[in-house]
N, C-alpha and C positions, 0 to 999 in steps of 0.2 A: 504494500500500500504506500502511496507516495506522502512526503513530509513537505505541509507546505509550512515556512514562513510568514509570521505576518505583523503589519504594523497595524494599531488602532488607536480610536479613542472614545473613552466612555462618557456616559452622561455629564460628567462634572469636566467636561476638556483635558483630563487626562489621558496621557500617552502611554500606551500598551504596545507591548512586542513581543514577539515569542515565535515557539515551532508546535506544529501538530501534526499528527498523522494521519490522516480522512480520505475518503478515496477520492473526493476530487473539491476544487474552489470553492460550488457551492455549499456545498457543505462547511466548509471553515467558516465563511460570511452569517450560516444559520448558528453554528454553535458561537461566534461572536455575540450576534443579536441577541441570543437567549443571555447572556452573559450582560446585555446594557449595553454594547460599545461595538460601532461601527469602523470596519477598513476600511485603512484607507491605503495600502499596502500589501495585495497577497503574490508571494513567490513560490512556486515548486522547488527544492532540490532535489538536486541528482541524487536517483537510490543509491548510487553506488559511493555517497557521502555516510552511505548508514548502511553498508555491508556487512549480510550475513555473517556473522563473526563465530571462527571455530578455531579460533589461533592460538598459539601460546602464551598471547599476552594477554588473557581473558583477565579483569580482578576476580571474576567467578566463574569459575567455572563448569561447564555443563553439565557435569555429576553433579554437582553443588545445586542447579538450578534444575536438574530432575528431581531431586530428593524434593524440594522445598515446593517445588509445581506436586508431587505426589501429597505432599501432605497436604496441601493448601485443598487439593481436591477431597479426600478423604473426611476434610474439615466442615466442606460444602454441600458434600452429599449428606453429610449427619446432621446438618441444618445448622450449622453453628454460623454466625453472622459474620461477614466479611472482617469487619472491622475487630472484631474479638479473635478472628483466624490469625487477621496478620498481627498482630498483637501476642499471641500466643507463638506462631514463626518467631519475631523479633527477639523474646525472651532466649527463645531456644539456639538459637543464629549466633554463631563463631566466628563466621566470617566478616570482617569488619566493613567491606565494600558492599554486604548484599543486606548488614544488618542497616545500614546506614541508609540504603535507598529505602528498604520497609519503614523506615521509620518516617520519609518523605511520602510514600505512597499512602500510610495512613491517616498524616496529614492531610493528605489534599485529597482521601475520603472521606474524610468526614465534614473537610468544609466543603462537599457538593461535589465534587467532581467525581464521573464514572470512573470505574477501576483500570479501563485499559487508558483513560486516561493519562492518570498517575502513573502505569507503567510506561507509557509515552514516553516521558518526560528524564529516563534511565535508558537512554538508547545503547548504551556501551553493556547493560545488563540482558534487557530485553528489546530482541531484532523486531522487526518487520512480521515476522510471521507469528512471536511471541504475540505482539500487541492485535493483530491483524485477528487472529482466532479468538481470542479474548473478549474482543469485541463483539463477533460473529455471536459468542458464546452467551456477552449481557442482552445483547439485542434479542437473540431467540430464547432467553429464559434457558440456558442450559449449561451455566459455567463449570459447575460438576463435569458434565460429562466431556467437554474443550478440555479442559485441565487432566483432566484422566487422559485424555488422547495424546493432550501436547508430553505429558512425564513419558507414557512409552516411545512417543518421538524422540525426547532427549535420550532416552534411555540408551536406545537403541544406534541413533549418531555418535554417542559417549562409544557404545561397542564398534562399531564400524571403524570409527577413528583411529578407536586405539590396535585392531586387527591392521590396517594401513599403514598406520606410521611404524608398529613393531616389525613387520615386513623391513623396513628403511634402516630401521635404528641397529638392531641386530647384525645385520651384515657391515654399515657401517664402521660399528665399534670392534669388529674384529680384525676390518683392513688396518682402522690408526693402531691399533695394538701392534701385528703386525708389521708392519711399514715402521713404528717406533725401535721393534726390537730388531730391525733389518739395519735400519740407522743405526743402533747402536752397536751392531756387529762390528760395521763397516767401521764405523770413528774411533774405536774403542778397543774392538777386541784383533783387529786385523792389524791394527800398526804394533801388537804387541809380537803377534809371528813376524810381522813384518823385518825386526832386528836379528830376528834368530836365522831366518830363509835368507837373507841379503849377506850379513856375514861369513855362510859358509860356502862363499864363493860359487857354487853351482848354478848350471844353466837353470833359469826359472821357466816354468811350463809358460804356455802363454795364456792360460785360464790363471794361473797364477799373478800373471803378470798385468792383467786385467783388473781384475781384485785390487790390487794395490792402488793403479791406476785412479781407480772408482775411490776408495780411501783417502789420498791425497787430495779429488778433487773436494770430496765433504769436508776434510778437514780446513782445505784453503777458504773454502765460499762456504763453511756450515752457516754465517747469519743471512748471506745472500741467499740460502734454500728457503732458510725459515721466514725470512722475509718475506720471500717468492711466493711462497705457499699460503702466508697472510694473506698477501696482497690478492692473490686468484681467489682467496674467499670472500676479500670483501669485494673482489670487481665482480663476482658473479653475481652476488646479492644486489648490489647496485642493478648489473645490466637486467636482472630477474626482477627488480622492482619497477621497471619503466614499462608503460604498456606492449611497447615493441617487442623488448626483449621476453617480457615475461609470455608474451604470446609465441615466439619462439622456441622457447623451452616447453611451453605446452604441447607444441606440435611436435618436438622432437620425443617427447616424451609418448605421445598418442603414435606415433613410428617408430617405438624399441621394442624388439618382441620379448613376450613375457610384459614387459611393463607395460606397454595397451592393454593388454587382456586386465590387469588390474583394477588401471585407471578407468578405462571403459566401464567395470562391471560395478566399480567403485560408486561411479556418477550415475549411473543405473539404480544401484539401489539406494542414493540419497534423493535421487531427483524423484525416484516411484514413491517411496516412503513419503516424502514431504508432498507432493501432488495429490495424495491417497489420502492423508492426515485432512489438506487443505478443503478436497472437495467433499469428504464425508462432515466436514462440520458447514458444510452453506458456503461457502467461497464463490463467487465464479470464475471461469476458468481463464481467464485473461487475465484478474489478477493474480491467480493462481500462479499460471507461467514465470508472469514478474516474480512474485518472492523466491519461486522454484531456479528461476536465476540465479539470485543471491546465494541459495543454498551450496551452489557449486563451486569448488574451489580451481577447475580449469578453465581458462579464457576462452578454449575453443570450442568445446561444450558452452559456455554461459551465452557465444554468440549465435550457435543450433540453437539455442534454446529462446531469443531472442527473434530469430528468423521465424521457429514456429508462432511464434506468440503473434508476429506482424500477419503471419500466412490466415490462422485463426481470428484474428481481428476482423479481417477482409471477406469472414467468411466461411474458409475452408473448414475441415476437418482436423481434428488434432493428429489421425493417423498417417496423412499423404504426405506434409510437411516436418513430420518427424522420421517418415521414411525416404524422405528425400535427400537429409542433413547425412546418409550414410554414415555416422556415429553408434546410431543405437541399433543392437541385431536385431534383425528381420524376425527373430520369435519376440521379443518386446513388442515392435509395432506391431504383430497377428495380433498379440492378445488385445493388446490396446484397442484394436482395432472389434475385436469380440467385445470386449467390455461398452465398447462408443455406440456399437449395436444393438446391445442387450439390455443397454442404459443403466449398466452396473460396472460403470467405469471406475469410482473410490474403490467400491470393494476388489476388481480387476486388479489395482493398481498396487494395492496393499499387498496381495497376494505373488505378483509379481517382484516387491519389493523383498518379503520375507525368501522367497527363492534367491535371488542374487546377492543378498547377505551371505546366506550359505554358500554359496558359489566364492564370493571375497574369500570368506576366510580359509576353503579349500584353496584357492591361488594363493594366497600365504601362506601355506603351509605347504604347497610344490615348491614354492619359488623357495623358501626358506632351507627345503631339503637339496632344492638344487642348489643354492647358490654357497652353502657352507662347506660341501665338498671340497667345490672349486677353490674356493678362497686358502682355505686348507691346503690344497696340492699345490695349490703355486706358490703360498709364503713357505711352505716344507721346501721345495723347490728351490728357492732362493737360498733359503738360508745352510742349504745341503751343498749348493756350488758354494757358495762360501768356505764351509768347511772341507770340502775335498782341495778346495783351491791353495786353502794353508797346511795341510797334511800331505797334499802330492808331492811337495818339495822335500819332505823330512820323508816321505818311505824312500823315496831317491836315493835318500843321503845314508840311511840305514842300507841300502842294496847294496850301495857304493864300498861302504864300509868290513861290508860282510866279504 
């Protein structure tokens, strides 16, 4: 749902400003009205000012914000009144970021303002789709059951995420391990034979000779590597932070095999999940697509996903134009396309989503089995030339002697 800006001024010539989230101008002008005070000033920004946020710099994080949407539901089904729920959260809340907005949200419940309101107004807590179903939820008399929905959403993005990035994080941490103790062979342990092989006169192998080679040059330029190796980490985060670049990296990332089949199946089932979530509580489907946007953390999927949304707007079907983006496999759009039919497209979608979860974390757990092998045979590998390279000289020298 888009966040307009606006300036105003109320009965008494006072100047008012602020953000809200409404699906479109007219609306911000009526909820001004009812409020006393007319714009004179309404602006849209860009959703992508208020992106879906699933990063690591959350102050709370979305285990944090399932737990506390689960109780807050729990609290609502049992009939206990909003303002005594959050209230009772608050008490209970560790977290100093999400105690500190409840305490703002029940504020500005109690002096009048609806609940997704006040969650407005904590956009770094609660996204677009948080405040968007919330809404959906006070409007239809059904916050209980939004809130029950939205906790398994988190729930379930909380699992997915963590099944992805442990994919990354695991193989990662056993290259720099490796790659550390390869370094330190080289700097360290190879100029100490290095005295022993060179004093005793004999021809050195040329794997020998190599080795040493490789040794002197870490030892001459070791800050020049270390340097070096900074520097390409922060110039890749740079070039990955600009729209160009980071669309680059998305595409070459959707072209590495094994790692498409991830990403693919990945954005698959956040986009099914959160589409499924949006349209079984009242959404409709345009602005569905928008937040289903946000949801994604690839630029080249959020722009398929962007195309559909234009194709649908215009008209079409949600199926023709998501099988035209050639991204999503041809059994997503059959069913999609069953579900668009049978006009049991939420429940279609949900169902599609809980399949391709399962599908993630079996690809993480291939890619996990394949790629530790590897990683393994080749720093064994490494570090095995190394030691033959400084023992070949000395069996030499022991034959010699014999």
């Amino acid at each position: 749902m888009p966040v307009f800006k606006y300036d105003a001024v109320n009965r008494d010539g006072a100047k008012l400003s602020g953000s809200i989230t409404l699906p479109n101008e007219s609306e911000v002008r009526v909820y001004l009205r009812q409020r006393g005070a007319r714009a004179t000033k309404i602006q849209r920004e860009s959703m992508f000012n208020r992106d879906f946020n699933l990063s690591f710099g959350r102050l709370v994080g979305l285990e944090e914000l399932a737990v506390v949407t689960r109780q807050l539901s729990v609290m609502i089904e049992a009939g206990v009144p909003i303002l005594q729920a959050l209230e009772i959260l608050h008490s209970g809340e560790k977290n100093l970021a999400l105690k500190k907005a409840l305490t703002k949200i029940s504020e500005n419940v109690s002096s009048g303002s609806a609940f997704w309101e006040a969650l407005a107004k904590h956009p770094s807590i609660f996204d677009n789709l948080y405040v968007y179903l919330v809404r959906a939820g006070e409007i239809g008399g059904a916050l209980d059951i939004i809130l029950r929905r939205l906790a398994k959403y988190l729930e379930d993005s909380v699992k997915l995420t963590r099944l992805v990035k442990g994919a990354m994080v695991y193989p990662a941490i056993v290259v720099l391990v490796g790659v550390c103790v390869t370094f330190g062979l080289v700097v360290f342990i190879v100029p100490q034979f290095e005295s022993l092989i060179v004093n005793s006169g004999g021809e050195l192998p040329a794997i020998t000779k190599f080795v040493i080679d490789v040794s002197h040059f870490c030892q001459d330029y070791f800050w020049v590597i270390v340097m070096s190796a900074v520097a390409s980490v922060i110039g890749f985060k740079q070039i990955t932070s600009t729209p160009k670049g980071k669309k680059a990296w998305h595409q070459i990332l959707l072209a590495s095999p094994g790692i498409k089949d991830l990403v693919v199946k990945s954005a698959v089932a956040r986009f099914t999940r959160t589409m499924g979530t949006m349209l079984s509580s009242g959404v409709n489907l345009i602005d569905a697509l928008e937040i289903c946007k946000m949801a994604l953390d690839n630029v080249v999927i959020q722009d398929a996903i962007q195309y559909v949304r234009k194709e649908v707007e215009s008209g079409e079907s949600l199926t023709l134009p998501l099988g035209r983006t050639k991204i999503f496999p041809s059994m997503v759009v059959q069913m999609i396309n069953v579900g668009e039919n049978t006009g049991a497209l939420d429940q279609m979608l949900v169902k599609i989503a809980e399949f391709y979860e399962q599908e993630v974390e079996a690809v993480v757990s291939a890619l996990t089995k394949l790629i530790e092998p590897i990683i393994l045979v080749v720093l064994g590998g490494v570090v095995t030339v190394i030691l033959i390279a400084m023992y070949l000289p000395i069996f030499k020298l022991a034959d010699t002697a014999t």
